[in-house]
Every structure is written in structure tokens, then in C-alpha cells.
C-alpha beads as a LAMMPS data file, in Angstrom:
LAMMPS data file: protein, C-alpha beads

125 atoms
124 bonds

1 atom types
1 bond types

-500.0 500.0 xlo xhi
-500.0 500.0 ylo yhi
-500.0 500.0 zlo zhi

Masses

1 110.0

Atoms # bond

1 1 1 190.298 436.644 280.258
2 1 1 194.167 436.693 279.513
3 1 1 196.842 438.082 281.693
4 1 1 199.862 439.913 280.574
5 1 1 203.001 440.373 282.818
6 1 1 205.749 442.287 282.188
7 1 1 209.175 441.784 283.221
8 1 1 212.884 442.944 282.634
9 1 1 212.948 446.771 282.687
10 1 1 215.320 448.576 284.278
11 1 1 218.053 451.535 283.519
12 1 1 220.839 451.179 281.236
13 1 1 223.534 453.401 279.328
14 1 1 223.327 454.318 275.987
15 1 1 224.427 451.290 273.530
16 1 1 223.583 448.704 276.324
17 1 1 220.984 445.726 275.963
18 1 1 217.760 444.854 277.819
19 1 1 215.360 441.794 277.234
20 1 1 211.583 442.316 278.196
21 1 1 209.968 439.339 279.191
22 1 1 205.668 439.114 278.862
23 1 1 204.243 435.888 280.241
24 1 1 200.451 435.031 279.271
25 1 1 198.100 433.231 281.088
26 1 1 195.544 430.759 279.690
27 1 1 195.697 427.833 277.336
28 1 1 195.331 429.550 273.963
29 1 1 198.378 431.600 273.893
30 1 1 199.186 430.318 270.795
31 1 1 196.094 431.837 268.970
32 1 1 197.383 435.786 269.898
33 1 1 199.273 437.682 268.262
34 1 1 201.707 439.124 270.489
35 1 1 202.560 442.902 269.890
36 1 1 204.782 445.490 272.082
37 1 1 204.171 449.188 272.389
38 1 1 206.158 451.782 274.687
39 1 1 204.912 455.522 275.571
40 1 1 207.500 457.879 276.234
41 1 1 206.625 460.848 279.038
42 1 1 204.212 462.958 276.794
43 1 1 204.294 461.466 274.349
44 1 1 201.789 458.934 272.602
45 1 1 201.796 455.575 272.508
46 1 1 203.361 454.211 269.749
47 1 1 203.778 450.718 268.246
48 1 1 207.259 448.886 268.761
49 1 1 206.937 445.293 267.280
50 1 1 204.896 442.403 266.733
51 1 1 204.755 438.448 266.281
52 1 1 202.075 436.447 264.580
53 1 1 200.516 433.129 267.124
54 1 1 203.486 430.561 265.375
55 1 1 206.678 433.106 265.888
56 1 1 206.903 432.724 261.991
57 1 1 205.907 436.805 261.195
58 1 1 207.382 439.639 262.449
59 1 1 206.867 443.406 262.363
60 1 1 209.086 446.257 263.582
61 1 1 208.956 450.059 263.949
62 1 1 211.237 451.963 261.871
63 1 1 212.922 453.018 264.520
64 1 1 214.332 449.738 266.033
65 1 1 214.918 447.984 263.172
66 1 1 218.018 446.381 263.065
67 1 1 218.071 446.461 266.848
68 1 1 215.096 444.819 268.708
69 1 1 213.627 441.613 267.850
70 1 1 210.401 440.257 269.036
71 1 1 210.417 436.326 269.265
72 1 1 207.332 433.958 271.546
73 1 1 208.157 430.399 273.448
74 1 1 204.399 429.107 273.348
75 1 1 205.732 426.233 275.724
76 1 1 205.937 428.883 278.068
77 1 1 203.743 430.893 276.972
78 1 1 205.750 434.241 277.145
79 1 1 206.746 436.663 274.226
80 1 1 210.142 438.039 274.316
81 1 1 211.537 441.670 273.505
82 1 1 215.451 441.787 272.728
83 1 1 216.784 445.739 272.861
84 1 1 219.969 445.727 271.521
85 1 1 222.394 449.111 270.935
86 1 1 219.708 450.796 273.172
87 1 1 219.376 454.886 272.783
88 1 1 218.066 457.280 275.367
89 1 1 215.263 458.146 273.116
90 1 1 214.498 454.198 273.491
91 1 1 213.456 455.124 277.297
92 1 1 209.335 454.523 277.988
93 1 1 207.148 452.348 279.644
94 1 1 207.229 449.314 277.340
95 1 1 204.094 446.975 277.490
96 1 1 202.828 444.029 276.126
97 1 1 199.559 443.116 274.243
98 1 1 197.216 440.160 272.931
99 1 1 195.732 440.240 269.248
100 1 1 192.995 437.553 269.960
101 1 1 192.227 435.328 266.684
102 1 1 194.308 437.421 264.778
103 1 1 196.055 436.271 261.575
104 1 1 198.957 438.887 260.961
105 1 1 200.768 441.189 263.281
106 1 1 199.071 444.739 263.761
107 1 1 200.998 448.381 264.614
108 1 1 197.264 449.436 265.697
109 1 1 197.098 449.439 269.428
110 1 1 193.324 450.028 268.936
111 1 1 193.215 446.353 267.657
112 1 1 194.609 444.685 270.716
113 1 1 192.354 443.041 273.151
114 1 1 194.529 442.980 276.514
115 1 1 197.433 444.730 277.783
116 1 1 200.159 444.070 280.615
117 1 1 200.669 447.033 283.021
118 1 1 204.200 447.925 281.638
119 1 1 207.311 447.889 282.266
120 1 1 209.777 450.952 282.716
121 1 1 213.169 451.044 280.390
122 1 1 215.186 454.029 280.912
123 1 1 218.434 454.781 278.895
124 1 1 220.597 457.185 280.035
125 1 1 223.226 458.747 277.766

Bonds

1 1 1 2
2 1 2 3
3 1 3 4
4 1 4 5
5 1 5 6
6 1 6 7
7 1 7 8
8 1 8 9
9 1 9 10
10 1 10 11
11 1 11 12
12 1 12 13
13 1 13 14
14 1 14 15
15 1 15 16
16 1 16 17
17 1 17 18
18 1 18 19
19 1 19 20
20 1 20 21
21 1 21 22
22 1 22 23
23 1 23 24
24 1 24 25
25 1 25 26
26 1 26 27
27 1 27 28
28 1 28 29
29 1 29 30
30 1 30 31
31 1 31 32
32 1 32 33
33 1 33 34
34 1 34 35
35 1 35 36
36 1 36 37
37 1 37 38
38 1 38 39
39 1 39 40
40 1 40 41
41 1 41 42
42 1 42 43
43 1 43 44
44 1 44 45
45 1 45 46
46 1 46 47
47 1 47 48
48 1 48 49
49 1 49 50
50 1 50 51
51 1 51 52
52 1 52 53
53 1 53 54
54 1 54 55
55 1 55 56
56 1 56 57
57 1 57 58
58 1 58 59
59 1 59 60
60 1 60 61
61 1 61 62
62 1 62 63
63 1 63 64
64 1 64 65
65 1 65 66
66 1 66 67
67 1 67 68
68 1 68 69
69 1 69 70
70 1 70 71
71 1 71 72
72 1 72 73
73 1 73 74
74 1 74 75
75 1 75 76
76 1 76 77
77 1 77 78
78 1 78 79
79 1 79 80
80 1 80 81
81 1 81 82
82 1 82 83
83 1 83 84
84 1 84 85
85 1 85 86
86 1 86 87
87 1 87 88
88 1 88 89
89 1 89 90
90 1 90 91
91 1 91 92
92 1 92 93
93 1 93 94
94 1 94 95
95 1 95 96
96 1 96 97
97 1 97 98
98 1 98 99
99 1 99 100
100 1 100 101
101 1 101 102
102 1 102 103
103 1 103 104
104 1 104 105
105 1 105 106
106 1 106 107
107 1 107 108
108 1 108 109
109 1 109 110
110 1 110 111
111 1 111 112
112 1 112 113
113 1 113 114
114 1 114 115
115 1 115 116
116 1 116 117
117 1 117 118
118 1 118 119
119 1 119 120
120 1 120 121
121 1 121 122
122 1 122 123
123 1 123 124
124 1 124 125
């Protein structure tokens, strides 16, 4: 069983910068591939980024590109989210999610195996 905790929402202006924290328990973090994926009120929920088990792959939505990056400390066993020149249509419920065993980093939340509770990011304009 793995964990998944969330950490560092909150509400920010437009053009402002958040960093989500996830923090994983157990002692094979470093076999997941770590994604993150946010769901906006009505909306579904779509696929933000990713990092592969050493932190060497990454994978971005077109939409953040250039402005979030996903990076892991496997000391510590937590994967990082860095929001940068935030927008309003950034605000959702971002959450975290473990890719057991897997090789490269998936958009499909269907292929993730656990999931945090989220945490709420709201960007006002």
C-alpha cells in the first residue's frame, strides 16, 4: 500500500507562483513513476505532468509548458510541482499519483495505481 500526501495549495493572483509538495510512503518510492493531475469544477480530470522513478524523464501538458516543472527527491521520498506565471484557468484541485513498476511517464490517469486526496490551488485574476 503507498500513501500520497499533498501539500502547498493555497490562493494566489494571476502571474504568482505555488510549489505542491507530494510525500510517499514506503521504501520503493523510487520504482513509481510520479505523475500530477488537477480537475477543475466541472470539468474532467486532466493530466498535468509526470516524472519517471530516477527524475531523469519528464512530461508536461501543453498547457503548462514553459511554466511548471515536475522534479522527485527520492531521499525524501516526495515529488515536487513548481507553478510558475500561474493563470486563473490554472485553479483545480491538483493531486498526486503512483505509476507502480512503470518505465516511462504516463498522461493516462487510468494507469496510475494510487492517488493523494488533493490539494486546492486557486488563482484569482
Amino acid at each position: 500500500q503507498v500513501q500520497l500526501v499533498e501539500s502547498g495549495g493555497g490562493s494566489v493572483q494571476a502571474g504568482g507562483s505555488l510549489r505542491l509538495s507530494c510525500a510517499a510512503s514506503g521504501r520503493t518510492f523510487t520504482r513509481y513513476v510520479m505523475g500530477w493531475f488537477r480537475q477543475a469544477p466541472g470539468k474532467e480530470q486532466e493530466f498535468v505532468a509526470a516524472v519517471t522513478s530516477s527524475g531523469g524523464s519528464t512530461a508536461y501538458a501543453d498547457s503548462v509548458k514553459g511554466r511548471f516543472t515536475v522534479s522527485r527527491d527520492n531521499f525524501k521520498n516526495t515529488v515536487y510541482l513548481q507553478m510558475n506565471s500561474l493563470k486563473p484557468e490554472d485553479t483545480a484541485v491538483y493531486s498526486c499519483a503512483a505509476h507502480i513498476g512503470a518505465v516511462v511517464p504516463s498522461a493516462s490517469r487510468y494507469e496510475y495505481d494510487y492517488w493523494g486526496q488533493g490539494t486546492q490551488v486557486t488563482v484569482s485574476s
